[in-house]
C-alpha positions in Angstrom: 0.0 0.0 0.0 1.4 3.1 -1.6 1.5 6.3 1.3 -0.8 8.7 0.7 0.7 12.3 -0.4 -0.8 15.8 0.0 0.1 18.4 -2.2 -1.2 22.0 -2.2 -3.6 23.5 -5.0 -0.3 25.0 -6.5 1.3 21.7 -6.5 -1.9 20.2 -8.3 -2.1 22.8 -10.7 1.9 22.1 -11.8 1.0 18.9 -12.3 -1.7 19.3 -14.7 0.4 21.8 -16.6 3.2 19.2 -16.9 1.3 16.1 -17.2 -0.8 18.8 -20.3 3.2 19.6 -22.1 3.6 15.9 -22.4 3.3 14.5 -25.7 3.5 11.0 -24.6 -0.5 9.6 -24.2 0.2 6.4 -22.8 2.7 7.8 -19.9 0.4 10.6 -19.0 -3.0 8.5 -18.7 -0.4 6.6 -16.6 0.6 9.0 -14.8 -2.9 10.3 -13.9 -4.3 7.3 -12.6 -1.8 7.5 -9.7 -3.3 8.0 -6.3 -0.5 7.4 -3.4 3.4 6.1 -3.8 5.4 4.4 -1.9 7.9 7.3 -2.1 8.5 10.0 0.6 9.4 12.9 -0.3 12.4 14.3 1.6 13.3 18.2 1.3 17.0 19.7 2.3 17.7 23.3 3.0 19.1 23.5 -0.2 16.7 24.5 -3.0 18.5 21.8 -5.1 18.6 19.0 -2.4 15.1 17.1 -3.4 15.4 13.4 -2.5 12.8 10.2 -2.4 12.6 7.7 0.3 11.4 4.3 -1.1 9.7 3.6 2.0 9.6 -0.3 0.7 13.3 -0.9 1.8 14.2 2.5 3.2 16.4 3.3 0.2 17.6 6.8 -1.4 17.2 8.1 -4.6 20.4 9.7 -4.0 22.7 9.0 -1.4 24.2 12.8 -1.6 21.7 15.1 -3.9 23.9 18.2 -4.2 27.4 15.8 -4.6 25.9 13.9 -7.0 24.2 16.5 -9.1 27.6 18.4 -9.2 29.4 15.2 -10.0 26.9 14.6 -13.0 27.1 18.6 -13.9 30.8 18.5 -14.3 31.4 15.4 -16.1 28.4 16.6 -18.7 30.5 19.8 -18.8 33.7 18.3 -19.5 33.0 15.5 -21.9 29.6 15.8 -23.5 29.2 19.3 -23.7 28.8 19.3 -27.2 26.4 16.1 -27.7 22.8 17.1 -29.3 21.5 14.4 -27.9 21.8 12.9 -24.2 20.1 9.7 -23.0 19.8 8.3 -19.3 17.9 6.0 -17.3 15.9 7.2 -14.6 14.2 10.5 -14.2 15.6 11.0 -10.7 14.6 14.7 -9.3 15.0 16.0 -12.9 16.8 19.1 -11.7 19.8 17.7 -13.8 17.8 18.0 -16.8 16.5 21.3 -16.2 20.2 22.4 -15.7 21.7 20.1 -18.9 19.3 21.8 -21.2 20.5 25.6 -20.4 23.4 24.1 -22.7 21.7 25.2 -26.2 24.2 22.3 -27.7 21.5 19.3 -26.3 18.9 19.2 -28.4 16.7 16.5 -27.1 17.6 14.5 -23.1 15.7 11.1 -23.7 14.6 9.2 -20.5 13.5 6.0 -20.0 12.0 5.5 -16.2 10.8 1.8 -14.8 8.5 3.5 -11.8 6.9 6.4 -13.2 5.8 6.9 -9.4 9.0 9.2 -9.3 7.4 10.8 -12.2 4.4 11.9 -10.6 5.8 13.2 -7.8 8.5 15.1 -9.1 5.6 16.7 -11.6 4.1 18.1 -8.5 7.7 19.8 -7.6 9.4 21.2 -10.6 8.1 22.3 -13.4 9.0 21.0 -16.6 6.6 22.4 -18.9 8.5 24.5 -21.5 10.9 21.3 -21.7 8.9 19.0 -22.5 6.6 21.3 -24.7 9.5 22.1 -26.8 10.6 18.1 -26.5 13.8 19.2 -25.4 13.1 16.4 -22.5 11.4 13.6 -24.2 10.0 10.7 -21.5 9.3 7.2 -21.9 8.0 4.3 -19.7 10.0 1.3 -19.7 6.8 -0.8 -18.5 4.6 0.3 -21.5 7.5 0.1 -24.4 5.6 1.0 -27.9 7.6 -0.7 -30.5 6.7 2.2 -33.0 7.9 5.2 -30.1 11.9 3.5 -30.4 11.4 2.7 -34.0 10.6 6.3 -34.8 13.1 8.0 -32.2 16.1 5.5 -33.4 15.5 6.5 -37.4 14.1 10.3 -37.1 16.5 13.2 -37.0 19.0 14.2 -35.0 18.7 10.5 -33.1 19.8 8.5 -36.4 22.1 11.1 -37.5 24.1 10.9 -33.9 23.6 7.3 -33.3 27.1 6.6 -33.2 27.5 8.8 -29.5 24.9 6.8 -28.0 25.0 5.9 -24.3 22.7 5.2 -21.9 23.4 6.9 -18.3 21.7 5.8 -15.1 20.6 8.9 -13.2 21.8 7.3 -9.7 23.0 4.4 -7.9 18.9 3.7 -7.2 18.6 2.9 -10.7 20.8 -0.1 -10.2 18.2 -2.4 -9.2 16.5 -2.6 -12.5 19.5 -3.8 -14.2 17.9 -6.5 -16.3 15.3 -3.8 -17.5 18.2 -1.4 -18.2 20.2 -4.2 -20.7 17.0 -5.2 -22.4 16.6 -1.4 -22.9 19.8 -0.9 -24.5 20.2 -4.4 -26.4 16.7 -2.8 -28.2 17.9 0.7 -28.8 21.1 -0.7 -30.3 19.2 -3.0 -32.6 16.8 -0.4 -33.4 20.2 1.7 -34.6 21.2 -0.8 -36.6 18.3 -1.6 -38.5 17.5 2.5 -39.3 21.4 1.7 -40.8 20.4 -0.9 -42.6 17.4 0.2 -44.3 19.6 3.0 -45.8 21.9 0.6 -47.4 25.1 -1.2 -47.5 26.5 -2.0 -50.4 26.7 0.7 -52.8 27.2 -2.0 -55.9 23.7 -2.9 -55.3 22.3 0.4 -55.2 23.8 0.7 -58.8 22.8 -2.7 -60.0 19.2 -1.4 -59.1 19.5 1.6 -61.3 20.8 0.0 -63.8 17.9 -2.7 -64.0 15.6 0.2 -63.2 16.4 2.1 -66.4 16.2 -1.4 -68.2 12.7 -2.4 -66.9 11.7 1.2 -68.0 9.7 0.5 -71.2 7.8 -2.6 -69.1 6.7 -0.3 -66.4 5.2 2.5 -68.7 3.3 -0.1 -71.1 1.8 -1.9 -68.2 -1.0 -1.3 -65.8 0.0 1.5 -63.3 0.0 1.3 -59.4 -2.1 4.3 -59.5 -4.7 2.1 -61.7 -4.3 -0.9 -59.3 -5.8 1.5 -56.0 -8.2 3.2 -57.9 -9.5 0.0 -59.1 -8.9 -2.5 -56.1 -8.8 -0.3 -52.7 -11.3 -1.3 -50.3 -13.0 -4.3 -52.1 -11.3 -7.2 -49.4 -12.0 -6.8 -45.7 -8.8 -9.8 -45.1 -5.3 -10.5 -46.3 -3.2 -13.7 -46.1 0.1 -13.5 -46.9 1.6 -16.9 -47.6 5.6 -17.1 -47.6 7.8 -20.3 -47.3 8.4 -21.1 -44.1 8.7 -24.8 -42.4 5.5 -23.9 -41.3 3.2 -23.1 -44.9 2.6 -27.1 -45.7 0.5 -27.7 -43.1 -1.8 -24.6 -44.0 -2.2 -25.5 -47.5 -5.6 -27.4 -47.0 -7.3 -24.8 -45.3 -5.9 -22.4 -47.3 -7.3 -24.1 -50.8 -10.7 -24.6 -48.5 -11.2 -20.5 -48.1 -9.6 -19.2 -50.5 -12.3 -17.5 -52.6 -13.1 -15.9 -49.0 -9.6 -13.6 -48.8 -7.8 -11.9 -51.1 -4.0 -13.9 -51.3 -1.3 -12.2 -51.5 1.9 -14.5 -52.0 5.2 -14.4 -52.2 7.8 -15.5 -55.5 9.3 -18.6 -53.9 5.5 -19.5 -52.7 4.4 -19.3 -56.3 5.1 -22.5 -57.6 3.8 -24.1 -54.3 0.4 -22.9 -54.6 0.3 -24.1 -57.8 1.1 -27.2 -57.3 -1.4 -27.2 -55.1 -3.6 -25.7 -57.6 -4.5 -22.7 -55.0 -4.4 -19.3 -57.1 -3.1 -16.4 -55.5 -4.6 -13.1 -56.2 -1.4 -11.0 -56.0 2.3 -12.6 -56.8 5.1 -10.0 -55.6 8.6 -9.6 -55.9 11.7 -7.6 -55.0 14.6 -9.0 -55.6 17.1 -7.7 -57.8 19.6 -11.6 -58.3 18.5 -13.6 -61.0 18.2 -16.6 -58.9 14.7 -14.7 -58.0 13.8 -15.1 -61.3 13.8 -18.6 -62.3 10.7 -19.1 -59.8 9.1 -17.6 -62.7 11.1 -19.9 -65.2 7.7 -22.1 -65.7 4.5 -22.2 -67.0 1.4 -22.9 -65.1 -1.1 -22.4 -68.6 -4.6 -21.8 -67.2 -2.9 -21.1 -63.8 -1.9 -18.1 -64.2 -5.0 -16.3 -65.5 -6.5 -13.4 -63.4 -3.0 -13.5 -61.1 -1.2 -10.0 -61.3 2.3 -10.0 -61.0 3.5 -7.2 -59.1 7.2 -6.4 -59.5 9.4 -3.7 -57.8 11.0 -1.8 -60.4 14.7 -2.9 -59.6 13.9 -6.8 -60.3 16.1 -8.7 -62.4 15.0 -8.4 -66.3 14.8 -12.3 -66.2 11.5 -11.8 -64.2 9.8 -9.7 -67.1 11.4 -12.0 -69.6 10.0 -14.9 -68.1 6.2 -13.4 -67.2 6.3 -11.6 -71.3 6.8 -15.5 -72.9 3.7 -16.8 -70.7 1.3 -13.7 -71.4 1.6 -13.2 -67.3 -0.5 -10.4 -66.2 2.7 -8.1 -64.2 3.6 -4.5 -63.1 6.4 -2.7 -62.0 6.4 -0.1 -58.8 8.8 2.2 -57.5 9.7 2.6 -54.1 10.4 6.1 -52.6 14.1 6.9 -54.1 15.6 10.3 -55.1 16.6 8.9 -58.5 13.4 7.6 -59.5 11.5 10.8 -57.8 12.9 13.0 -60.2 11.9 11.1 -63.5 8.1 12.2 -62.7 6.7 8.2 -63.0 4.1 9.5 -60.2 2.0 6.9 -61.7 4.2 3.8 -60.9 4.4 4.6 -57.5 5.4 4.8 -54.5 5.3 2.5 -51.4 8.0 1.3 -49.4 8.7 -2.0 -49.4 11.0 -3.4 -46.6 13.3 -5.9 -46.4 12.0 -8.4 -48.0 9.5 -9.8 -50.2 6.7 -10.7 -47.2 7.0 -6.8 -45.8 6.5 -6.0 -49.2 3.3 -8.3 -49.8 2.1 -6.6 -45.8 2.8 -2.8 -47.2 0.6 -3.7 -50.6 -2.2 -5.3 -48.1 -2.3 -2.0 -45.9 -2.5 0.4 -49.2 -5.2 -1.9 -50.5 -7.0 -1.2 -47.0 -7.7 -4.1 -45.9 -9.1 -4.2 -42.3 -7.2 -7.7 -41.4 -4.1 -9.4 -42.2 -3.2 -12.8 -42.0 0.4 -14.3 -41.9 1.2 -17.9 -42.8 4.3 -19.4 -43.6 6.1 -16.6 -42.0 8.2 -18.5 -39.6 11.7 -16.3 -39.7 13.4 -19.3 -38.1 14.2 -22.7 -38.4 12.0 -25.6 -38.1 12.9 -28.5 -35.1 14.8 -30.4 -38.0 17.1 -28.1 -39.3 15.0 -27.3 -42.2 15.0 -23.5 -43.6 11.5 -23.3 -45.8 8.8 -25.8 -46.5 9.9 -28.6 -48.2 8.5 -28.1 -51.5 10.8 -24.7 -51.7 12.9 -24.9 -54.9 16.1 -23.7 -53.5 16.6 -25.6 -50.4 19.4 -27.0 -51.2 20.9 -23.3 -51.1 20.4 -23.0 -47.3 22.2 -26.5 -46.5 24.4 -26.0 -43.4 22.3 -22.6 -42.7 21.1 -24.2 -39.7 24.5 -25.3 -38.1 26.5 -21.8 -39.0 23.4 -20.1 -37.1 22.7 -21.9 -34.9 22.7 -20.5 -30.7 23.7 -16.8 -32.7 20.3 -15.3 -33.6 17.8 -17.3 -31.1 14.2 -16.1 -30.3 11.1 -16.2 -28.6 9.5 -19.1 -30.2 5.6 -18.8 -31.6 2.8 -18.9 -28.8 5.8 -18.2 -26.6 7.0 -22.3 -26.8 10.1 -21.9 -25.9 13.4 -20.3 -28.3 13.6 -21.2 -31.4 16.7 -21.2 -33.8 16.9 -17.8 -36.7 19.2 -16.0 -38.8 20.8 -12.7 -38.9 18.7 -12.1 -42.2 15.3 -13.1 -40.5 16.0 -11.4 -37.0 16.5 -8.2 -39.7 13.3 -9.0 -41.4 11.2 -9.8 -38.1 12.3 -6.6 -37.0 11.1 -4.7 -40.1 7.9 -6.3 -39.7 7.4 -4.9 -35.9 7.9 -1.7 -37.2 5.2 -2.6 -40.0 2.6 -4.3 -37.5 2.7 -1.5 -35.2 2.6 1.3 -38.1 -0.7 -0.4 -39.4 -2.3 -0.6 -35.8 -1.3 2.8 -35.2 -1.9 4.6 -38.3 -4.7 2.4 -40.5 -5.9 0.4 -37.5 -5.8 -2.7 -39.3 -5.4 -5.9 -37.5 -2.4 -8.8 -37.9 -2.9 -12.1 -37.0 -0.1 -15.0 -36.8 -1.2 -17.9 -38.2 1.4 -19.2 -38.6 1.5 -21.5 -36.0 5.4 -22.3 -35.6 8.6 -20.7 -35.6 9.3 -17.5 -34.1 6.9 -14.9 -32.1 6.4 -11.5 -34.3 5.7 -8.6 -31.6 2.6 -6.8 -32.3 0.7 -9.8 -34.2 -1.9 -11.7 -32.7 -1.4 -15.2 -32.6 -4.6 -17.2 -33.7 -4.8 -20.8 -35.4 -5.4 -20.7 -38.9 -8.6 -22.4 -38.5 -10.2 -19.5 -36.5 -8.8 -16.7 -38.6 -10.9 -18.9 -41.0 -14.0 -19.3 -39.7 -14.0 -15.9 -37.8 -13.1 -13.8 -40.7 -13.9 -15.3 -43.6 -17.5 -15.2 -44.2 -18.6 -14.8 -47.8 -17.3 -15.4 -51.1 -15.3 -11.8 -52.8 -16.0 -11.2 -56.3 -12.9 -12.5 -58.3 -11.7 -12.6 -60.2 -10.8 -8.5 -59.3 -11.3 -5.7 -62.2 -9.2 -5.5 -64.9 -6.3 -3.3 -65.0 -5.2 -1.4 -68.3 -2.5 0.1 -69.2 -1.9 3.8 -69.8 -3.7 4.9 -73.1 -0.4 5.6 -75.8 -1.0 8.9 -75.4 0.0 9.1 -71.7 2.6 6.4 -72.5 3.9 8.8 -74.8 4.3 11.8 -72.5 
């Protein structure tokens, strides 16, 4: 039982105006639900010398407030003095914040704090307003973590663009006891860094072997139906997704799948191709990214009657092999651009844009969301190896490429395991993609309120997702049969081809 405090009108009304300058929703419903603490508020002669007694085991927030607030001054002073941006753990008395941030050379102070408690009271002390109005002091609560908040803060200017001074600093000695907390913290702000690297690029070659196959897939792109024609014609007209990719996990879906699939508009991806048709399920939407011509040869076939009503849809780096191989079949395909300054400034406004992650899945999720669905439904989408070593379901073509995947990963990349079974066994590559699709789930909650189910019932957990068996995404989603095959698309009129 928390004690109870009693603040004057004053101190209520700096509350409110401090709880009212902060941006972050979830911390300040938080924050005003809290009635009594635990803490004891301990007040020195000093004006500076604010302390809290955790009346739990008699502890100190500090053990010396003034010492230790000109210890952390003069350190800042000496070595940091130049940093834009400053992170610590704990929120402490915040007088060290207040102080930090008459330095006009720290842009931003991000804390994280475990017992907001401190929060709360120190909101009834100090204020803090014009701070955290300006987000000059930027708050977050460890126990509420939203995936999206550390996506956005570890990519967005100047966080990304100074990721190489991170630290994180604990505000006192107090702060030691949530140690675990404070490493989980820090392993995710690091990974976070490293994927807003990543999704800038890394290889400069490849960047150039996609302009070059952009400029060579040019004259497919403008004689073939337009993304701009695919929304205008398709938006809105499916309530549910499934996205079917290759994991370990996709042949044991495959029944149900062929059972409902008139009921969902399916969305696959290149290496799943060939499986659903040997398994004579047709997907409504076949994508692809990749830019190696190995990606190509899934299309290296011909399915005849198959293929009718399915529309390829390409991003405009793919290998030329793809288009070669769709053209000799009469494949219905089109090519779309991703947000990149070199294509922005040909004017194809048309042909694009969407971004579409990491990989060819993301990509198939990103389509689903502009195509507003309401629900999406994963299968296949293991990212991690199955109990036998095995990389993909076994009718993927290229198995044999991932032989000895399983043994060089293996106790490097592990992960919570679906419907939380455990660990299970992944790859740098898929912990990369996973990651990507976090930032995707919680983008589509957050932004187009769309629902993601996991139904893939195996491999590893995807944060965000609910997980569901396949069966009841089935029969509590799927209700009536869609109108497919989906309008036609048609290519811009020579005219507009012309221009």
């Amino acid at each position: 039982m928390g004690l109870m405090m009693i603040f004057t009108p004053t101190q209520k009304e700096l509350f409110n105006k401090n709880i009212e300058s902060l941006s972050n929703i979830l911390l300040k419903e938080s924050l005003k639900e809290i009635k009594s603490s635990k803490f004891e508020l301990i007040l020195g002669k000093d004006n500076l010398d604010i302390n809290l007694k955790d009346t739990s085991d008699n502890t100190f927030l500090y053990e010396n407030v003034i010492d230790e607030l000109n210890t952390m001054l003069n350190t800042y002073n000496d070595k940091y003095l130049l940093y834009p941006v400053l992170y610590f753990y704990g929120f402490g008395n915040g007088i060290l914040f207040k102080a930090l941030l008459q330095n006009k050379n720290h842009q931003h102070i991000v804390v994280f704090e475990k017992d907001i408690e401190i929060i709360w009271i120190m909101f009834h002390i100090l204020d803090f307003s014009s701070e955290l109005q300006s987000a000059r002091l930027m708050v977050l609560n460890t126990n509420k973590p939203e995936i999206q908040d550390y996506n956005e803060l570890c990519s967005s200017k100047p966080f990304f663009q100074f990721s190489r001074i991170y630290f994180l600093e604990l505000m006192s000695h107090y702060y030691e006891r949530f140690h675990e907390d404070v490493l989980e913290l820090n392993k995710k702000l690091v990974q976070d860094f490293k994927d807003s690297i990543l999704s800038h690029g890394n290889d400069p070659l490849d960047a150039l072997q996609g302009i070059e196959q952009f400029v060579y897939n040019l004259p497919q792109m403008i004689t073939h139906p337009s993304y701009k024609e695919l929304l205008s014609k398709r938006k809105g007209i499916s309530d549910t997704a499934i996205i079917v990719s290759t994991g370990p996990s996709l042949t044991k879906q495959l029944p149900l799948l062929k059972k409902y699939a008139s009921k969902a508009t399916i969305f696959c991806a290149d290496s799943s191709y060939p499986i659903l048709a040997k398994h004579n399920i047709k997907p409504d939407y076949v994508l692809s990214l990749e830019r190696i011509p190995l990606t190509s040869e899934f299309f290296n076939n011909d399915f005849g009657e198959f293929d009718k009503d399915i529309l390829f849809v390409l991003k405009s780096y793919v290998h030329p092999h793809t288009t070669k191989y769709l053209q000799k079949n009469n494949r219905n395909f089109m090519l779309v651009s991703t947000y990149a300054s070199f294509i922005n400034y040909l004017k194809l406004d048309d042909f694009g844009y969407f971004n579409m992650g990491f990989s060819v899945a993301n990509m198939n999720f990103l389509l689903a969301i502009h195509l507003k669905h309401k629900n999406i439904v994963l299968i296949g989408q293991d990212l991690a190896y199955a109990k036998d070593g095995l990389s993909h379901t076994k009718d993927y073509s290229n198995l044999d490429k991932h032989e000895g995947h399983f043994q060089r990963d293996k106790n490097k990349y592990t992960t919570q395991a679906y419907g939380d079974n455990g660990k299970v066994e992944s790859s740098f590559v898929w912990t990369l993609f996973r990651h990507n699709f976090e930032q995707d789930v919680a983008n589509a909650k957050k932004n187009y309120y769309i629902t993601t189910y996991n139904c893939t019932e195996g491999g590893a957990r995807i944060e965000g997702t609910i997980e569901k068996p396949f069966l009841w995404a089935c029969e509590n989603l799927l209700h009536k049969d869609l109108n497919k095959p989906f309008e036609k698309l048609e290519p811009l009129s020579l005219n507009k081809q012309n221009e």
